[in-house]
Backbone as JSON, one array per atom type, in Angstrom:
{
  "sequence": "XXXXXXXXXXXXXXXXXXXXXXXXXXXXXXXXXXXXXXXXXXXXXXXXXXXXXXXXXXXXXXXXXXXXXXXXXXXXXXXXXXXXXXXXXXXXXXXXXXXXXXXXXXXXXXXXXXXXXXXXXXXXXXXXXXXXXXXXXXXXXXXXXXXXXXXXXXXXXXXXXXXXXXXXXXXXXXXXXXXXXXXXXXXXXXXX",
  "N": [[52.33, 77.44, 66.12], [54.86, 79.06, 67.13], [55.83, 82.3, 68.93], [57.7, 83.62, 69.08], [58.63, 82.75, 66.12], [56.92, 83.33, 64.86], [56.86, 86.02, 64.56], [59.88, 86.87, 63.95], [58.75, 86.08, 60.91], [56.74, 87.84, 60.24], [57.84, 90.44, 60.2], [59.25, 90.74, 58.87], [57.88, 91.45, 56.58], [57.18, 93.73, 57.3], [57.55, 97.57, 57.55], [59.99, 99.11, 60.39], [58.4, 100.6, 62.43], [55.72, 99.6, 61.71], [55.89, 97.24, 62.82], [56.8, 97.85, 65.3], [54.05, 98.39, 65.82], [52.63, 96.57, 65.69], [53.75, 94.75, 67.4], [52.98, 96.34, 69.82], [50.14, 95.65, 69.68], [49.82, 92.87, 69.97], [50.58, 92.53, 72.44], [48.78, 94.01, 73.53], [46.36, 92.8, 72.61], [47.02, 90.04, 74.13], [46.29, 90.72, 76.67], [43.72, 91.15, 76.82], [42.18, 89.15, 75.95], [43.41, 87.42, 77.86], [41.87, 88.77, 79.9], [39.0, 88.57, 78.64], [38.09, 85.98, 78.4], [39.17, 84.85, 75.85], [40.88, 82.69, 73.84], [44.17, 82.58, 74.19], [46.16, 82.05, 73.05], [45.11, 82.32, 69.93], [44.57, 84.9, 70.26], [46.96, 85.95, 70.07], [48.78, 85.26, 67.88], [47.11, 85.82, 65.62], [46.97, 88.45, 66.18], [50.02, 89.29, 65.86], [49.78, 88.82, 63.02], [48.26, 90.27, 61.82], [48.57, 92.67, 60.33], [49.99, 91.62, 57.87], [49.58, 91.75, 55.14], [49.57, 94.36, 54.82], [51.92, 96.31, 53.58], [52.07, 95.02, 50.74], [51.89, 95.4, 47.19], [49.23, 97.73, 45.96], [48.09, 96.53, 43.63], [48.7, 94.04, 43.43], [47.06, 93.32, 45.67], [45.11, 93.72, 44.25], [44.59, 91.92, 42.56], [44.57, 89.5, 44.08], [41.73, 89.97, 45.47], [39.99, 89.86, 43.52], [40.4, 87.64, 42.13], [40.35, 85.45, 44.13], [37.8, 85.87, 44.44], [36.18, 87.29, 46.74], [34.79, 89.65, 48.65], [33.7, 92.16, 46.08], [33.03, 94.78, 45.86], [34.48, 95.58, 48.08], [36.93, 96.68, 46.11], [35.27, 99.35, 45.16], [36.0, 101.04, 47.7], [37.95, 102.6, 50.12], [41.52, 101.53, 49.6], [42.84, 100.94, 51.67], [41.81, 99.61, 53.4], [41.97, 96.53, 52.28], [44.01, 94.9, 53.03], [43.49, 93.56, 55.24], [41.77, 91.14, 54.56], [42.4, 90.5, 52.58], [45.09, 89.77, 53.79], [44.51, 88.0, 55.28], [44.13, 85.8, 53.37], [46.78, 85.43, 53.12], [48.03, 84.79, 54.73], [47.17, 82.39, 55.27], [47.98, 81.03, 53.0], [50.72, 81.78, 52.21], [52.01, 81.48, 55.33], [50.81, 79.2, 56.03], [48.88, 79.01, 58.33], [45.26, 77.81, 59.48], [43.73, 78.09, 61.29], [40.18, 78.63, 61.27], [39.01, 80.71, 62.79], [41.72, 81.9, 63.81], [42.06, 83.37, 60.96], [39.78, 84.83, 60.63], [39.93, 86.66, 62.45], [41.55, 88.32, 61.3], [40.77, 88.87, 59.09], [38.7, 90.71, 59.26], [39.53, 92.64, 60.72], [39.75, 95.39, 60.07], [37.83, 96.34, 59.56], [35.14, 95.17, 60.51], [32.45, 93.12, 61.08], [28.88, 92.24, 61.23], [27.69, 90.33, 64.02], [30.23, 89.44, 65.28], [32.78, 87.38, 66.77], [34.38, 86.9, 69.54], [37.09, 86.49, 69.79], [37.84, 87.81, 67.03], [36.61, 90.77, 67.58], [38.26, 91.49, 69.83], [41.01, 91.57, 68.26], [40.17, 93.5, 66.58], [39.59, 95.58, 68.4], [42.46, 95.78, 69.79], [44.18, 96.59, 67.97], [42.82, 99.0, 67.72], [43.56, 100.53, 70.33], [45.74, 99.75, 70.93], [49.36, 100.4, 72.54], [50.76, 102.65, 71.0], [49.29, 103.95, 69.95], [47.95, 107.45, 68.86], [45.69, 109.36, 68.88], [42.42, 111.5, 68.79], [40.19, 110.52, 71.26], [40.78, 107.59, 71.44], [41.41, 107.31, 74.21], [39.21, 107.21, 75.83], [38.37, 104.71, 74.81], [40.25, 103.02, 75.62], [39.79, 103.61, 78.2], [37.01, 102.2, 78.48], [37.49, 99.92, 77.98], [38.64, 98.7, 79.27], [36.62, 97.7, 81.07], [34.37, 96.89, 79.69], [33.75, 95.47, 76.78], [32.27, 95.49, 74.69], [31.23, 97.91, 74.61], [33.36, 99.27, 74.64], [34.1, 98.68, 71.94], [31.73, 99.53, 70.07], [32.19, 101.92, 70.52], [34.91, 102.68, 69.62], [34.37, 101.97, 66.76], [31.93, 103.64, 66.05], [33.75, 105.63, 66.34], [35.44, 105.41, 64.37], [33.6, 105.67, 62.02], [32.51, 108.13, 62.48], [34.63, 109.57, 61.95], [35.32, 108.99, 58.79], [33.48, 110.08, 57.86], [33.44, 113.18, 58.69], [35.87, 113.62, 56.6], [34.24, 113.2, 54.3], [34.24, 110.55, 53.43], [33.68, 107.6, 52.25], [31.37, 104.98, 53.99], [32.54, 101.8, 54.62], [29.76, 98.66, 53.95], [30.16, 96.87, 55.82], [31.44, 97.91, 58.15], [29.44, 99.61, 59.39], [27.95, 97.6, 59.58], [29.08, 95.97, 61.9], [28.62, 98.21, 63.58], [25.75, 98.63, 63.82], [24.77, 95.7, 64.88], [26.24, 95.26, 67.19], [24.83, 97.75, 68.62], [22.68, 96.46, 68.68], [23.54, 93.97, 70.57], [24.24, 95.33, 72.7], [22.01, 96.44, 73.74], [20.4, 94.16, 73.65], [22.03, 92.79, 76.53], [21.37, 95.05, 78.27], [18.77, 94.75, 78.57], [18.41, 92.13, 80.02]],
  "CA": [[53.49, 78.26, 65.81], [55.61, 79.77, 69.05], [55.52, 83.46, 68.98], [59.6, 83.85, 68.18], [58.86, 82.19, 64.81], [55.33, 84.05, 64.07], [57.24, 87.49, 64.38], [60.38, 86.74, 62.33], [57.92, 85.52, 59.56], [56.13, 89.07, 60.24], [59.2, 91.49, 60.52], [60.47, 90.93, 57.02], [56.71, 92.24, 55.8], [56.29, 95.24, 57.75], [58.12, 98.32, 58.54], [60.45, 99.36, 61.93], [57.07, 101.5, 62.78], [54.32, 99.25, 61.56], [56.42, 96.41, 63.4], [56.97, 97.81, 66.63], [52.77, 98.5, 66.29], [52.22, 95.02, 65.6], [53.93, 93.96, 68.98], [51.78, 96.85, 70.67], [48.9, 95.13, 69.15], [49.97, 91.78, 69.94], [50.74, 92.45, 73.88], [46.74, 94.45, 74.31], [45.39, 91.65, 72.56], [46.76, 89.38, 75.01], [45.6, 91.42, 77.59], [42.24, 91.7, 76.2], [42.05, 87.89, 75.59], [42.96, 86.99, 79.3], [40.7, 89.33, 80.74], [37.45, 88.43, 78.45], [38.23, 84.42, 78.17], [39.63, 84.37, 74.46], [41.88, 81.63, 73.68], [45.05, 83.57, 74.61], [47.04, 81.78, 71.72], [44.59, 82.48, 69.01], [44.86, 86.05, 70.18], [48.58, 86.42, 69.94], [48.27, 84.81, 66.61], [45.82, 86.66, 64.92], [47.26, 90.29, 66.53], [51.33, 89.36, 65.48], [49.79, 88.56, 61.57], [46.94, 90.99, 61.12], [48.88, 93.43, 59.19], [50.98, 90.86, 57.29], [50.15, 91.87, 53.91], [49.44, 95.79, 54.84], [52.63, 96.78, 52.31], [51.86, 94.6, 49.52], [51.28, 96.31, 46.56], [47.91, 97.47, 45.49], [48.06, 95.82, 42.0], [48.82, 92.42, 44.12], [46.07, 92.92, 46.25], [43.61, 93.85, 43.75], [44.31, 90.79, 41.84], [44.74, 88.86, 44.93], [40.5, 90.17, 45.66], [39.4, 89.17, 41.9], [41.24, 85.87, 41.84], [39.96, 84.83, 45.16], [36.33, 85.85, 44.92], [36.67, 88.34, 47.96], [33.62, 90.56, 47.83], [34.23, 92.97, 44.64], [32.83, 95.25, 46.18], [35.65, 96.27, 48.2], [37.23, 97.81, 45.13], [35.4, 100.83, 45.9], [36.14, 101.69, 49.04], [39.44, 102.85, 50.62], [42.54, 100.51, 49.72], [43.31, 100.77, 53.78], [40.9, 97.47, 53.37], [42.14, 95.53, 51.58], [45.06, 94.43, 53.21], [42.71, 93.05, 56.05], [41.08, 90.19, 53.81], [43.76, 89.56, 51.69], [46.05, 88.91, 54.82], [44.29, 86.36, 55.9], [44.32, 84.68, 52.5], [48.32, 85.17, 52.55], [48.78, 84.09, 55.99], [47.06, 80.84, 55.23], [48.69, 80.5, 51.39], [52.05, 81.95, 52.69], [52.21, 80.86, 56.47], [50.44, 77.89, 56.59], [47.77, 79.25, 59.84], [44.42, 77.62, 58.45], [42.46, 78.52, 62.17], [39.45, 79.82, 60.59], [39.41, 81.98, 64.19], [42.69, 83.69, 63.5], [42.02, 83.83, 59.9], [38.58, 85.67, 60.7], [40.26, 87.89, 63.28], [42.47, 88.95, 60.24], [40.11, 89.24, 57.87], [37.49, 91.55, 59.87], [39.99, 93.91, 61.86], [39.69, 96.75, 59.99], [36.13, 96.54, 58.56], [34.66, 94.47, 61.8], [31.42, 92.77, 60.56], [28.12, 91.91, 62.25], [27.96, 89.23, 64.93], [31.92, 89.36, 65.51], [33.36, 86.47, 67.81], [34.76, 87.53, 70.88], [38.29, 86.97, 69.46], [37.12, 89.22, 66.62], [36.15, 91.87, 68.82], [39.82, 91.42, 70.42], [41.96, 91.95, 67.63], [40.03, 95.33, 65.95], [40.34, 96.78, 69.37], [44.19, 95.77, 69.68], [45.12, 97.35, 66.73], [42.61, 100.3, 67.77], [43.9, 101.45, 71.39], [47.43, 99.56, 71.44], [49.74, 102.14, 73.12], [51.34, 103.55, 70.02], [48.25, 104.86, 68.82], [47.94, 108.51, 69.65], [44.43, 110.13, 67.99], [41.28, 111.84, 69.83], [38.88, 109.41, 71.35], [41.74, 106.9, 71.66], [41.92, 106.9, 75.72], [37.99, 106.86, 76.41], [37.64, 103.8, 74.04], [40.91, 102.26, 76.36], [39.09, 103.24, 79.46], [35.96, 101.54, 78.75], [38.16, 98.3, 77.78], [38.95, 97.69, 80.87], [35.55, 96.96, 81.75], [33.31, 96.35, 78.75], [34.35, 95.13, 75.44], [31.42, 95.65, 73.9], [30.93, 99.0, 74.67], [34.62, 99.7, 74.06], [34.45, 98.47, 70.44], [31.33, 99.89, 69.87], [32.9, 103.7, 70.67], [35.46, 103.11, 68.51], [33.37, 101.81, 65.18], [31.71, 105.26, 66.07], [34.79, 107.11, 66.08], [36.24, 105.41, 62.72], [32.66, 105.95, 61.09], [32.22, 109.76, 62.05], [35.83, 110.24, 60.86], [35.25, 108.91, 57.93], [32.16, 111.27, 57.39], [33.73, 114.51, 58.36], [36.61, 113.46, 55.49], [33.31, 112.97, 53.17], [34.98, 109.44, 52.81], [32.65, 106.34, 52.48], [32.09, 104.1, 55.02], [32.22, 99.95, 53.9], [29.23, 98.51, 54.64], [30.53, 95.91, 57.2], [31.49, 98.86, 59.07], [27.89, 99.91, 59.43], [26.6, 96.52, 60.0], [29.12, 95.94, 62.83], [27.88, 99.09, 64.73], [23.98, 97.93, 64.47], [25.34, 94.39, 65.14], [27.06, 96.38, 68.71], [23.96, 97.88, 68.98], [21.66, 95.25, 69.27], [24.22, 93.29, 71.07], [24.33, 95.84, 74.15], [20.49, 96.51, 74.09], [20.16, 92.6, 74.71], [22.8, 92.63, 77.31], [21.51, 95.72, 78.97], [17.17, 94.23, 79.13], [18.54, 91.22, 80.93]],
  "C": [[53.83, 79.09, 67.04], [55.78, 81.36, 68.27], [56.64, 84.32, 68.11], [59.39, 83.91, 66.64], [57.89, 83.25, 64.13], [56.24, 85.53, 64.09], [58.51, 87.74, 63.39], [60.11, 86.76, 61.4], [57.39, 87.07, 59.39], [56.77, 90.07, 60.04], [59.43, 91.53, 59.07], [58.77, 91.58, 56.14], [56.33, 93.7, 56.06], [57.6, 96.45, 58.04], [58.63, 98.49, 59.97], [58.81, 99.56, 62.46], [56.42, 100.46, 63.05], [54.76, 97.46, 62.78], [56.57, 96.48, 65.26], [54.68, 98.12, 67.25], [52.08, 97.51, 66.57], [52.49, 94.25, 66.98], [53.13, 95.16, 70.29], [50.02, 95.98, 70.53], [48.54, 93.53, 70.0], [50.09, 91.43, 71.85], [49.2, 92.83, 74.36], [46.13, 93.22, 74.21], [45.21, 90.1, 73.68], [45.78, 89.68, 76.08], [44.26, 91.76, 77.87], [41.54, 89.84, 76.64], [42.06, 87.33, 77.09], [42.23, 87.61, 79.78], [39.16, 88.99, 80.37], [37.37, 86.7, 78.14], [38.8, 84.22, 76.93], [40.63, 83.29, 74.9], [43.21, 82.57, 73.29], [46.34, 83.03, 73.05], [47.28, 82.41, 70.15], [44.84, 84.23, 68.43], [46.39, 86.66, 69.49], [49.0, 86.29, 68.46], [47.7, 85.45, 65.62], [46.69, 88.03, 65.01], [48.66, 90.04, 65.46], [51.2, 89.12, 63.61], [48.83, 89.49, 61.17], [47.11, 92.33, 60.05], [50.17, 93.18, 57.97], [50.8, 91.44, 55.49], [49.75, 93.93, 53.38], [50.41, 96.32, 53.64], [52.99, 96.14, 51.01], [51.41, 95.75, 48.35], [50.12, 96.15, 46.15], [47.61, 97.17, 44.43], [47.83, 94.46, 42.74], [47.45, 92.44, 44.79], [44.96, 93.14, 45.21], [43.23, 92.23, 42.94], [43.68, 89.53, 42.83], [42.63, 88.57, 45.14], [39.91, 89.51, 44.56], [39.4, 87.86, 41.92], [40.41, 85.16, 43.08], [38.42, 84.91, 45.67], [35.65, 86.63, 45.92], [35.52, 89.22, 47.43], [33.91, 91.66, 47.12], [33.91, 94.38, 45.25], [33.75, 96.42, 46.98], [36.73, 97.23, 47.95], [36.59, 99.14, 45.02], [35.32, 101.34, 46.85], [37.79, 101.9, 48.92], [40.53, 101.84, 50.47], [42.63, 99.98, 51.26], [42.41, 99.41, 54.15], [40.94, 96.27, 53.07], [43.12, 94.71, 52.47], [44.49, 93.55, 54.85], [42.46, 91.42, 55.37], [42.36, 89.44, 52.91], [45.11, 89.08, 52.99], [45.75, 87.69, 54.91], [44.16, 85.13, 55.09], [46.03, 84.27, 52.76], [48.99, 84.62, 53.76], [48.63, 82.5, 55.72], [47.6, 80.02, 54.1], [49.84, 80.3, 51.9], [52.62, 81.29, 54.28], [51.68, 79.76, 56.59], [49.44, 77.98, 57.85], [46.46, 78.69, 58.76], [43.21, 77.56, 59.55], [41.08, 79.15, 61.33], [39.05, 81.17, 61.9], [40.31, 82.83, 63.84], [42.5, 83.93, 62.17], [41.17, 85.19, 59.51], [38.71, 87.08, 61.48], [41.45, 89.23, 62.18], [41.64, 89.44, 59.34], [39.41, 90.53, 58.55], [38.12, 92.83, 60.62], [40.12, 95.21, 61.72], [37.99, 97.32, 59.61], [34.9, 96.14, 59.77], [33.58, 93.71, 60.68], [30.27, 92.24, 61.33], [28.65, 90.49, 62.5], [29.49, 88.63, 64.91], [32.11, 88.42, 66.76], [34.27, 87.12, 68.13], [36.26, 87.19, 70.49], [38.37, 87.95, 67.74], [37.59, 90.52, 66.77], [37.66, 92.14, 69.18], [40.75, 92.24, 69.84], [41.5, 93.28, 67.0], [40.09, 96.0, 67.51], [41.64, 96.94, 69.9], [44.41, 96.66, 69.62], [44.25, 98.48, 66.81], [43.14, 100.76, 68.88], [45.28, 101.09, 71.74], [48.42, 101.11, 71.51], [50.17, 102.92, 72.42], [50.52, 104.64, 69.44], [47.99, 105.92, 69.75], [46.66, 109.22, 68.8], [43.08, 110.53, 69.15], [40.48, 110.91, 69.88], [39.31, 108.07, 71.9], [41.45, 106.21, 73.35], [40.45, 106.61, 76.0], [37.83, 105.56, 75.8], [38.87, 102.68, 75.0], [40.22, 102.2, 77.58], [37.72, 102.09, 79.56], [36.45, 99.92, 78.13], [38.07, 97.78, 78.71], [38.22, 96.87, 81.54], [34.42, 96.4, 81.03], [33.65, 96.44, 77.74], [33.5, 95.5, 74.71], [31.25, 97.16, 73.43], [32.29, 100.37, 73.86], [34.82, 99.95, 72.15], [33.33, 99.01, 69.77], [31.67, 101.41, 69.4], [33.91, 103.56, 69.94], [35.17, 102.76, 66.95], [33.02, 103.56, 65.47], [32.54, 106.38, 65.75], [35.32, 106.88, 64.86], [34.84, 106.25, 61.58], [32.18, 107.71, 61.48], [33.92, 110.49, 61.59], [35.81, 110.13, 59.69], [34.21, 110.12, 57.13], [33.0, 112.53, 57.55], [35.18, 114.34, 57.17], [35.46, 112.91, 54.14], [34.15, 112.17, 52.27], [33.49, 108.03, 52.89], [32.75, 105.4, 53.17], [31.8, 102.5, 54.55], [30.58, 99.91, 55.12], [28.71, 97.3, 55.81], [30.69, 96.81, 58.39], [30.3, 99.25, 59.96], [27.07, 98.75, 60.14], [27.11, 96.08, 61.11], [28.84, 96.74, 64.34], [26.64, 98.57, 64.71], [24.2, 96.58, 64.91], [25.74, 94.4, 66.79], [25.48, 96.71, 69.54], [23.16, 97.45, 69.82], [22.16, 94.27, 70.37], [23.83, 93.8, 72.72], [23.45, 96.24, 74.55], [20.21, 95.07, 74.86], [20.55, 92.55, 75.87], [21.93, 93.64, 78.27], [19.58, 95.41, 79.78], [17.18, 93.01, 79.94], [18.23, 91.51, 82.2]]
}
């Protein structure tokens, strides 16, 4: 699918706002993707659909989770999750994408999950430092993009999971398992 077509298809789901974030999202991820080897397609792909069913309603998505087997679990945590997992069912019901790569980069981008593939990795840091986004912590987690992905995406799991705590909000526990997942990742990397 050429890029033109994938954003038309996207535009009519999302807000001006959430639309012009989506093509911030969609330009880092390139940017991300040529610099760490991703498959620069997959990226573009993945970033321009990852918040495709973000303004669905939450009746739709809950059914959408039930019906589809989607871990149940989910249901208690923050809605702001859902629309992760259930995208990537509605991209592949509704769009026809059936990559399990961009499906996985859809599914995981707000929640991450251990051992995340390097397009993965890509798309939750997109959609965390693309330029629209203005929040504390934001620019150190862009600086260390530049040069280490790992480290990058690590610092911002950290920063979603102690925000979540000082809002004595709960954190999923994919969240959790992709920081020790980070962890272990950049311990290996760093005893080489």
């Amino acid at each position: 699918m050429e890029r033109q077509e994938a954003l038309t298809i996207v535009k009519k789901q999302l807000t001006e706002h959430r639309y012009q974030h989506t093509i911030g999202v969609m330009e880092t991820a390139i940017k991300l993707a040529e610099q760490y080897g991703a498959d620069v397609k997959k990226a573009e792909l993945a970033a321009i659909f990852h918040d495709y069913a973000k303004y669905r309603p939450k009746e739709e998505m809950k059914q959408i989770i039930l019906e589809q087997n989607m871990p149940s679990d989910l249901l208690a945590y923050n809605a702001e999750l859902w629309h992760a997992p259930v995208g990537a069912y509605l991209v592949k019901t509704e769009v026809g994408i059936e990559d399990e790569d961009i499906l996985n980069a859809i599914r995981y981008h707000t929640s991450g999950r251990a051992n995340m593939t390097l397009l993965e990795k890509i798309i939750y840091l997109a959609d965390y430092i693309e330029p629209g986004r203005i929040f504390p912590g934001v620019e150190e987690v862009r600086d260390l993009a530049k040069h280490d992905l790992n480290r990058a995406l690590m610092k911002a799991v950290q920063n979603t999971i102690q925000f979540l705590l000082k809002k004595d909000q709960p954190v999923y526990p994919d969240t959790i398992h992709t920081y020790n997942s980070l962890i272990m990742e950049i311990k290996g990397e760093s005893q080489e």
